[in-house]
C-alpha positions as CSV (number, residue, x, y, z in Angstrom):
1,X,0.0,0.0,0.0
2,X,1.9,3.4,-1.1
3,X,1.5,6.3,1.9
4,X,-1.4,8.3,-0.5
5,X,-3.5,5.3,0.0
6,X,-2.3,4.6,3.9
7,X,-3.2,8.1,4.6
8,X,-6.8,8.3,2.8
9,X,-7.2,4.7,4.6
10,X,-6.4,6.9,8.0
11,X,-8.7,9.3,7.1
12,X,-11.5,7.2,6.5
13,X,-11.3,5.3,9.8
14,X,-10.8,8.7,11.5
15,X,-14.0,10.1,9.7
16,X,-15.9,6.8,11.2
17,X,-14.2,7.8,14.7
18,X,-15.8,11.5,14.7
19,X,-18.8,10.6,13.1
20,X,-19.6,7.5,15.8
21,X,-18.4,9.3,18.8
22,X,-20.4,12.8,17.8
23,X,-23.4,10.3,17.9
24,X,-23.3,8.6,20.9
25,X,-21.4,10.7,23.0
26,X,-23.4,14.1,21.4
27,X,-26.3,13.3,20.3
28,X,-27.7,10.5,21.7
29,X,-27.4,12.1,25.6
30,X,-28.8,15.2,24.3
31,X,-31.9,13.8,23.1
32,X,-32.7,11.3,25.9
33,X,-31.5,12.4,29.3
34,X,-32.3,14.6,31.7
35,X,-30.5,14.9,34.6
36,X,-33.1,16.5,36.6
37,X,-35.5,13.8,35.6
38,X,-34.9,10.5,36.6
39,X,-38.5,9.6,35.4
40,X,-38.3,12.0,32.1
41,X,-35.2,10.1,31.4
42,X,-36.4,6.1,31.9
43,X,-39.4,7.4,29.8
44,X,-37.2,8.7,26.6
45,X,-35.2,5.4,27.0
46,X,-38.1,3.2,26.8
47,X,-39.3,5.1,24.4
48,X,-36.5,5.4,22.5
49,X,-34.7,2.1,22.8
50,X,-33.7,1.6,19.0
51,X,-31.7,4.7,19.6
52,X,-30.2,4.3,23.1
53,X,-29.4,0.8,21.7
54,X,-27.8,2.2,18.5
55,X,-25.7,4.6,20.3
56,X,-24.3,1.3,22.1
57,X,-23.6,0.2,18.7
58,X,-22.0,3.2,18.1
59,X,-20.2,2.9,20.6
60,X,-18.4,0.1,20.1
61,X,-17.6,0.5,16.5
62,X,-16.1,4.0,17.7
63,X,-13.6,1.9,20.1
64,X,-13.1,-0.6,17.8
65,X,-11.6,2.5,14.9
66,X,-9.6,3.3,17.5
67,X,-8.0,0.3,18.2
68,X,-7.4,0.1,14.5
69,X,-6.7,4.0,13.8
70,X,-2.9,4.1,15.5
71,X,-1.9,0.8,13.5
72,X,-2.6,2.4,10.0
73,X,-1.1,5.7,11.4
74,X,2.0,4.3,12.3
75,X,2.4,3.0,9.4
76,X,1.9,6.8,8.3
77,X,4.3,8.4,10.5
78,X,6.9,5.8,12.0
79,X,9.5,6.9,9.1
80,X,9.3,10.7,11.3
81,X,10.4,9.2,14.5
82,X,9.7,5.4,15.3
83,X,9.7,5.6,19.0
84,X,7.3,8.7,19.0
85,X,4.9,6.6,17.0
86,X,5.0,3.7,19.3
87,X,4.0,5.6,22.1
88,X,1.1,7.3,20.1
89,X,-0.5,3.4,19.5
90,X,0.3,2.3,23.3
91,X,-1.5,6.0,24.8
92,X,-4.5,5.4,21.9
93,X,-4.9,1.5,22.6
94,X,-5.1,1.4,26.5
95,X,-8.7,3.4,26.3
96,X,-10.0,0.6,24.6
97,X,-10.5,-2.1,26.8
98,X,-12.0,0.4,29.4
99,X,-14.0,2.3,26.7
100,X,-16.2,-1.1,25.9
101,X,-15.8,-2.7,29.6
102,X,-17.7,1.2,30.4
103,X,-20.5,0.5,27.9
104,X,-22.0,-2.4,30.6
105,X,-23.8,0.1,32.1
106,X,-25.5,1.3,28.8
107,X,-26.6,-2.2,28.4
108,X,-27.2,-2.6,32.4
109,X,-29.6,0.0,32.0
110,X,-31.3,-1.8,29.0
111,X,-31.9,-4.5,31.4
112,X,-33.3,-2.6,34.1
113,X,-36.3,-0.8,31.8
114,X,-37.0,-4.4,30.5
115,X,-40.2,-5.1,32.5
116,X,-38.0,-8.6,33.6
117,X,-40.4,-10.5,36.2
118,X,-37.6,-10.8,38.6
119,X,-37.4,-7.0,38.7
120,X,-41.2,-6.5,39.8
121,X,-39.6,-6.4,43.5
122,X,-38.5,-2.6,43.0
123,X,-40.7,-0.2,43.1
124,X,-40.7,1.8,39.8
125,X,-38.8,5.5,41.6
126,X,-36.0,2.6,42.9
127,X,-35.5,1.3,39.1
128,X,-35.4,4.6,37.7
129,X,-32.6,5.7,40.4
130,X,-30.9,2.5,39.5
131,X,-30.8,3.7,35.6
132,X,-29.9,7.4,36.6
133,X,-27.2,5.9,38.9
134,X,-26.0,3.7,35.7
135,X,-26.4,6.6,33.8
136,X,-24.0,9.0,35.7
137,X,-21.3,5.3,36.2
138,X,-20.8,5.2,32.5
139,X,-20.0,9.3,32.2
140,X,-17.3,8.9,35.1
141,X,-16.2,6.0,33.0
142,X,-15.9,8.3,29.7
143,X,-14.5,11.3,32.1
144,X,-11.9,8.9,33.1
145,X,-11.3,7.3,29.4
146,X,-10.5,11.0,28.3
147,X,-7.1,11.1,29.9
148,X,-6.1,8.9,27.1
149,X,-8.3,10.3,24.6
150,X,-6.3,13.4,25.1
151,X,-2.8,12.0,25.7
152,X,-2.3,10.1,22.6
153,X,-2.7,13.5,20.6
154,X,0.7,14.7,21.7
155,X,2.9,12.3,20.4
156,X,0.2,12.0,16.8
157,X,0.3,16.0,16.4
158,X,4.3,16.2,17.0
159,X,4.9,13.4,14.4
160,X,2.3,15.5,11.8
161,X,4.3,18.4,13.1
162,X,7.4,17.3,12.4
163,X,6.5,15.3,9.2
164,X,7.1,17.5,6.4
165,X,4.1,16.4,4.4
166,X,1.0,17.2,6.9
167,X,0.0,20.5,8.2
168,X,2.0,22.4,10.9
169,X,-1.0,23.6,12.3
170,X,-3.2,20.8,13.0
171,X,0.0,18.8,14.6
172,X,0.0,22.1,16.8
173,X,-3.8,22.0,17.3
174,X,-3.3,18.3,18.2
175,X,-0.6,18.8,20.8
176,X,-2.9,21.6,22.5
177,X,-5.6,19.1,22.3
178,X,-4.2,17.0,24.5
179,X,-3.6,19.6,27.2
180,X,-7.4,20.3,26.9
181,X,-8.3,16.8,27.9
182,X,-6.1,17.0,30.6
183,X,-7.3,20.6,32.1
184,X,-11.1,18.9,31.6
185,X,-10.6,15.8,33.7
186,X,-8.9,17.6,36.3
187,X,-10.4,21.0,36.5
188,X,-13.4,18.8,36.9
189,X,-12.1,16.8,39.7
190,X,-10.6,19.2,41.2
191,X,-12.8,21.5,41.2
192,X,-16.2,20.0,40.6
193,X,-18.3,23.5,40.7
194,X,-16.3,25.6,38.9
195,X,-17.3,26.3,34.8
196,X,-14.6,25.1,32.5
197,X,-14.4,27.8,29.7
198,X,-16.1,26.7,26.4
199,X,-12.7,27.6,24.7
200,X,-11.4,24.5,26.3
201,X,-12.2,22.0,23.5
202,X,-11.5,24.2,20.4
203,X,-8.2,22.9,19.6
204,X,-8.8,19.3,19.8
205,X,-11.6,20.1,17.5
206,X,-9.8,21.9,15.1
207,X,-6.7,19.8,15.1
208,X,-8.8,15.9,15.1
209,X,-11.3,17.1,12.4
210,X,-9.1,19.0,10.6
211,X,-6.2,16.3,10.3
212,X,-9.2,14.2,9.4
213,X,-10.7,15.6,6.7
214,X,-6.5,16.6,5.5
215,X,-6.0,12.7,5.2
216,X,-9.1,11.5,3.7
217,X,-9.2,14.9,1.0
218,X,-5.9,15.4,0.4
219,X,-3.8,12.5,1.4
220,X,-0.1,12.7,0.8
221,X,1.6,13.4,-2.3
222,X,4.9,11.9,-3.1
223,X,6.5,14.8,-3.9
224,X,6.0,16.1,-0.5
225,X,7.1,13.1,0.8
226,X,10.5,13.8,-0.8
């Protein structure tokens, strides 16, 4: 496979990434919870359950992209600085065994709403706690998953820095990224009440849609290789 058709194969897989995660990360939570609500929230769910159930889907076929994303990046980037790239796969593959181990409670809460016989001995406030309870489990589990979602952007956006034949500016937007993650997870366990300003978030943004879009549109040309 010549590095054109590595890089468009990276893009790809990233677009799948974004697309998935803005779905069931995003979307999904926006249009079926309620955290004031336990009972609003149980209601949208049952109501809703192809949905809830495809953002489980969408779930794991994000993790699964990202298990596969740092391979076919490597493969990408390991002529800038072999080492550098190896550390990029290790701080991307570690979030995936926690990332799908995390989605039990998405599915726990599946079982709970199921109107199971053996469940008849809660009363219906107890089961909806139980799902709210679930609920907030699985964000702690994504809050926690973030560390790595943000560390594995350093060492990715100083290999496109330092490539030659991907944008400066999204490698930078990338290594910023990865501070953002940081200052998110521990501004927000640190300091649980205070507002994290909404500028936090923009570089990641930039720099993993950006790079995106870069390797699917563009690719890499062999002149710039050289």
């Amino acid at each position: 496979m010549t590095k054109n058709n590595t890089a468009r194969l990276a893009g790809f897989i990233y677009l799948l990434l974004v697309i998935t995660g803005i779905f069931y990360l995003v979307y999904v939570p926006s249009q079926l919870i309620d955290w004031g609500s336990a009972e609003f929230t149980a209601s949208n769910i049952m109501g809703s359950k192809f949905l809830f159930r495809s953002s489980i889907v969408a779930g794991v076929i994000s993790s699964i992209c990202f298990l596969i994303l740092p391979f076919v990046l490597y493969e990408l980037l390991k002529s800038v600085n072999k080492t550098v790239a190896v550390w990029m796969i290790v701080l991307s593959v570690v979030s995936v065994p926690v990332s799908l181990f995390n989605m039990i409670n998405k599915i726990d809460v599946l079982t709970l709403l199921s109107g199971a016989q053996y469940l008849t001995v809660f009363e219906v406030e107890q089961l909806h706690s139980q799902v709210m309870l679930l609920l907030k489990s699985y964000n702690n589990g994504i809050s926690l998953v973030q560390i790595f979602w943000g560390l594995w952007l350093f060492p990715f956006g100083y290999l496109v820095f330092k490539s030659g034949f991907l944008p400066k500016l999204l490698g930078i937007c990338l290594m910023l990224g990865c501070i953002e993650y940081l200052i998110r997870f521990f501004g927000v366990q640190l300091y649980p009440d205070a507002e994290i300003p909404s500028f936090i978030g923009y570089a990641h943004s930039i720099g993993e849609i950006g790079i995106c879009l870069w390797l699917l549109i563009m690719g890499v040309k062999d002149k710039q290789l050289k």
